[in-house]
N, C-alpha and C positions, 0 to 999 in steps of 0.2 A: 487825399489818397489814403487808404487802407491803410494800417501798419501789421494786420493779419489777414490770409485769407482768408476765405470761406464764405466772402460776402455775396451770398446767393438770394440773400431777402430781397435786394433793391436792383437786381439784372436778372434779364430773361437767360437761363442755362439749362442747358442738358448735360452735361459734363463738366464737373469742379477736376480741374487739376491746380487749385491753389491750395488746395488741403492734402495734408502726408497722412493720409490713414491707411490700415489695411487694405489692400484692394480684396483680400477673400472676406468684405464683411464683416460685421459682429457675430462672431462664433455661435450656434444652434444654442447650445447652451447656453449660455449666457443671456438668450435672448427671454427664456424659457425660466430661469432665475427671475428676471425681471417681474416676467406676469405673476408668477409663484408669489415676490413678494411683493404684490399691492394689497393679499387682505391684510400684511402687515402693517399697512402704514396710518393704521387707527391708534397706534402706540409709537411712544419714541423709539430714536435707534439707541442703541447703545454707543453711552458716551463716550465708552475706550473702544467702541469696536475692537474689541479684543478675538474675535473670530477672524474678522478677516487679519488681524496682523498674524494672526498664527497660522493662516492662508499662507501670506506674502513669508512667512520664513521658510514655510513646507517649499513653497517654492524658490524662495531664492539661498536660501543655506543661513541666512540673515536671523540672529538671535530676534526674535521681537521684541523684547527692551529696546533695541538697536531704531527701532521700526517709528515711525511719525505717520500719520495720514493726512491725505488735506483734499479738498473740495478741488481739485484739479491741480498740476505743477505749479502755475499760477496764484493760488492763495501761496503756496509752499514758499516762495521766491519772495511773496512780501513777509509770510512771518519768519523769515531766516534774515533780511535786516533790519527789521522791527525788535525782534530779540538782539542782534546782536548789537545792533546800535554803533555800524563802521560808519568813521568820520572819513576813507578816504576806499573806495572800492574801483576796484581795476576791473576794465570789459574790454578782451579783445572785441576789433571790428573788422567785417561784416559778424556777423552774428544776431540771435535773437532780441525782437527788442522788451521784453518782458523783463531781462533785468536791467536795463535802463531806465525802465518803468519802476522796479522795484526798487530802484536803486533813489530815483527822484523821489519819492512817494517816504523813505525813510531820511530827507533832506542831505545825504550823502553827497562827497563832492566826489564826481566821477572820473575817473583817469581813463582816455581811450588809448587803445594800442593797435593801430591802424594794420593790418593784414595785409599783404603787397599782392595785388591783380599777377606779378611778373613769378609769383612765389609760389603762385595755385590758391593765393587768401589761404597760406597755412602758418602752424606758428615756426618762428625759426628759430635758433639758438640766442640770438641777441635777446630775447623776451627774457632770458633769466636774470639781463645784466638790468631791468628793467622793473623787477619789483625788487622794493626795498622796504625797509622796516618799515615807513613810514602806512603802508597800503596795510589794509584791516583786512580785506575782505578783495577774493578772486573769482569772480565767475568764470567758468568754462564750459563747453559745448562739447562733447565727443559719440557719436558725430554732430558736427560742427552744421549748424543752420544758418542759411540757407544752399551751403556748399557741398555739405557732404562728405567731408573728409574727416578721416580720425586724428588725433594729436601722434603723432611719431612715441612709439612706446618707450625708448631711450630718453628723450626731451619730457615725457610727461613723469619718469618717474626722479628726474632731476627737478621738476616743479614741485614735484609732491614734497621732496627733500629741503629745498629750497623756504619755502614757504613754511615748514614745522620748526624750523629756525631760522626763520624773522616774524614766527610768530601770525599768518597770516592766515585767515580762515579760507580755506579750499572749496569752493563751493561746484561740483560739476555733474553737470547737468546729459545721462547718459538716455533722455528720453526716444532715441532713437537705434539705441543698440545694439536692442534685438535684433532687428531688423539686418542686420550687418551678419549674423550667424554665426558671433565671437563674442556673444555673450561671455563665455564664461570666460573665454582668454584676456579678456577687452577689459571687462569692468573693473574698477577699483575697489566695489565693496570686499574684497577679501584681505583690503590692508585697511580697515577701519579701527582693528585695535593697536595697529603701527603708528596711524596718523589720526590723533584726535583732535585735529582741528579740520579734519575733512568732513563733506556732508556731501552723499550721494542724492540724485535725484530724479526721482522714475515717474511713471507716469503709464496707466492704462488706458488714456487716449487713443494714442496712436497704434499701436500693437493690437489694442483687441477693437479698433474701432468704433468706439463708445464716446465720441466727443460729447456727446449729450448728457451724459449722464455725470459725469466731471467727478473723476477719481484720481488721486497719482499721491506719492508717498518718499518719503526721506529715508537714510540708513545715514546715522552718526552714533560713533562710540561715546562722547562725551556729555556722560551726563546730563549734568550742570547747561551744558550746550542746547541739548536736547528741549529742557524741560522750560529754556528759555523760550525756544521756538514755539513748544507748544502751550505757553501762555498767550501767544500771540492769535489764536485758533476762536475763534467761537465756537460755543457750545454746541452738540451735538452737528459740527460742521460737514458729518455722512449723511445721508440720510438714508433709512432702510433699502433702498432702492440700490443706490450707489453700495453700499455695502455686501448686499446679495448680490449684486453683478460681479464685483472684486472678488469673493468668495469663490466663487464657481470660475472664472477667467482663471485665475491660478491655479485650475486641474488642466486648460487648455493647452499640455506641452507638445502633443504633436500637431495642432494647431499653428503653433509661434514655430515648431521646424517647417512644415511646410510653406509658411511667409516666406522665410530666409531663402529657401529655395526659390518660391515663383519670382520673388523680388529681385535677388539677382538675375536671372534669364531675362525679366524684361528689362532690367535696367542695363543691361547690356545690349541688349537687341534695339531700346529706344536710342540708346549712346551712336550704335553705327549705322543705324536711319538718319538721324539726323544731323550727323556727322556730312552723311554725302549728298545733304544738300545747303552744304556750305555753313551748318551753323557751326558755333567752338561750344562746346563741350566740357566740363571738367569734370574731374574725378571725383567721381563718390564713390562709396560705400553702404548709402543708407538708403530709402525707399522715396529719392527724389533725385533730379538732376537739375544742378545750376548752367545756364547755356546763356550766352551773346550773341545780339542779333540787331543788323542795323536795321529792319523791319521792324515796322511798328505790331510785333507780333501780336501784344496784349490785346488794342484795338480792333487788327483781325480777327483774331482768335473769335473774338465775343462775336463779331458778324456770324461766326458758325455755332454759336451760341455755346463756346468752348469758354471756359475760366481759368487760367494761370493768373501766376504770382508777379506781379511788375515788381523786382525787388528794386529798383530804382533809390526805393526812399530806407534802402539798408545805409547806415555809414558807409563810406568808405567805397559805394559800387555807386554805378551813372545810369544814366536811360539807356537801354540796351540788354543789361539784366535782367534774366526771368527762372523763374524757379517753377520746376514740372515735376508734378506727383510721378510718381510707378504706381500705376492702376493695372486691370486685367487687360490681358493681350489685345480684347474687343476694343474694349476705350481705348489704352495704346494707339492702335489703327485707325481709330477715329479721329485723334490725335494727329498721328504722323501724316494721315490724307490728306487733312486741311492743310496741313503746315509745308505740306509739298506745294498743295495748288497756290498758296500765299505766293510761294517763292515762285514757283510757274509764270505767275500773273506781275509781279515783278520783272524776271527775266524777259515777257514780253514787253512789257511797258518800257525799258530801259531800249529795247531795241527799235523800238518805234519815235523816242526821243533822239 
């Protein structure tokens, strides 16, 4: 089984709902950067990509000293325990499996902290009685994949607290935040000079839907921290391409407002379709929804040549689990059609047994 979506190479699809990207597209520009820069790429990129981190401060408020780049979240995630070198790193579950990945791949011994189905898979105040000195290194999610939900802002700034004295490096990972339209209430990086064992982690994947071109980037005040991570990097790891798209994506701000907008209306509108016909639903916040179903959805689904997330093989969740993009209203529809007729053709068969 898959441990990420997007696997459209080896199924017949017309519709990925295993992948969380923008449903409005890679923004016009950005596209138009792209072309721009291929008579570049007769020459290297720049080593510091020093444009675009002064892109990504224009946009984010974020000193660029502060600023890291990396060939998608995913290199970022392994040079941040590669530098750091935690002998004992803690991952709440359900959650992404990328730092469990990074977390094996740095010979780390992993501590899981199991998220309760009865709880909404959120964290709950017990979690602080839970890290102790001993833990190096904290992964988190906000919001939280494949669920959706934010960390309770009371409990997360008790983490933050918590962990600057027992010493533990804070690592969270806000690649869906945008998306939530609380950016700027949400984020952490505005307490990066409070807390220097934090490291924020972004990503222009998902937001400007550019999975292809694999951009995403860190904000840590700590030096020292920093410069460990980025010895971990290979050389010239932008490449002109990726660099000119990052560049131009961080003038996209009314672009990223109108996400947040279409993203909620549909995610609310897929929430109470699929609500009435009997699926459960939980709560998110970000541009996907986690749902249970005793239907062998995933397998359907593909009969209509539709693709979701079997999160099955997340820690901590069972067969039943499935995780659905927020795309455009169209695909939505096309979406909720099948997924009615699934249960239609169900509810006959049940009554014919």
């Amino acid at each position: 089984m898959a441990i990420h979506g997007g696997d459209i190479y080896r199924k017949e699809i017309n519709i990925d709902f295993s992948v969380n990207i923008n449903p409005l597209g890679m923004p016009k520009g950005v596209e138009e950067a792209l072309r721009e820069s291929l008579s570049a790429c007769g020459r290297y990129p720049d080593i510091r990509a020093q444009e675009l981190r002064d892109a990504i401060e224009r946009m984010s408020g974020v000193n660029e000293r502060h600023i890291l780049c990396g060939n998608g979240a995913s290199e970022l995630f392994l040079a941040i325990v590669h530098g750091i070198k935690p002998k004992k790193i803690m991952i709440p579950v359900p959650s992404f499996y990328g730092y469990e990945h990074a977390a094996r791949a740095a010979g780390s011994e992993i501590i899981f902290y199991e998220m309760q189905e009865e709880a909404g898979f959120c964290l709950q105040p017990d979690f602080l009685e839970i890290l102790r000195e001993e833990t190096d290194l904290l992964f988190l999610a906000n919001p939280n994949n494949p669920v959706g939900n934010m960390i309770n802002s009371g409990l997360l700034e008790k983490i933050l607290r918590t962990c600057l004295e027992k010493d533990i490096v804070l690592v969270v990972d806000e690649c869906f935040l945008e998306f939530t339209g609380e950016d700027i209430k949400r984020s952490l990086k505005s307490q990066l000079e409070e807390y220097p064992n934090l490291i924020v982690v972004r990503s222009f994947t998902k937001i400007f839907a550019m999975p292809g071109v694999r951009l995403g980037y860190l904000f840590c005040s700590n030096r020292g921290m920093l410069e460990r991570i980025g010895e971990q990097l290979p050389e010239w790891n932008l490449s002109v391409l990726a660099q000119a798209a990052g560049i131009q994506a961080c003038k996209e701000t009314e672009y990223v407002q109108r996400t947040a907008g279409l993203v909620k209306r549909e995610r609310e509108y897929m929430r109470a379709e699929l609500k009435k016909t009997g699926i459960m639903v939980f709560p998110s916040e970000a541009d996907y929804l986690l749902i249970y179903s005793s239907l062998p959805l995933y397998e359907k689904l593909l009969e209509h040549k539709i693709l979701i997330r079997d999160c099955s093989n997340f820690k901590g969740m069972r067969k039943g689990f499935y995780r659905l993009a927020v795309k455009s209203h169209e695909e939505n529809e096309v979406l909720l059609h099948a997924v009615r007729k699934i249960e239609e053709e169900n509810r006959v068969r049940s009554k014919d047994e």
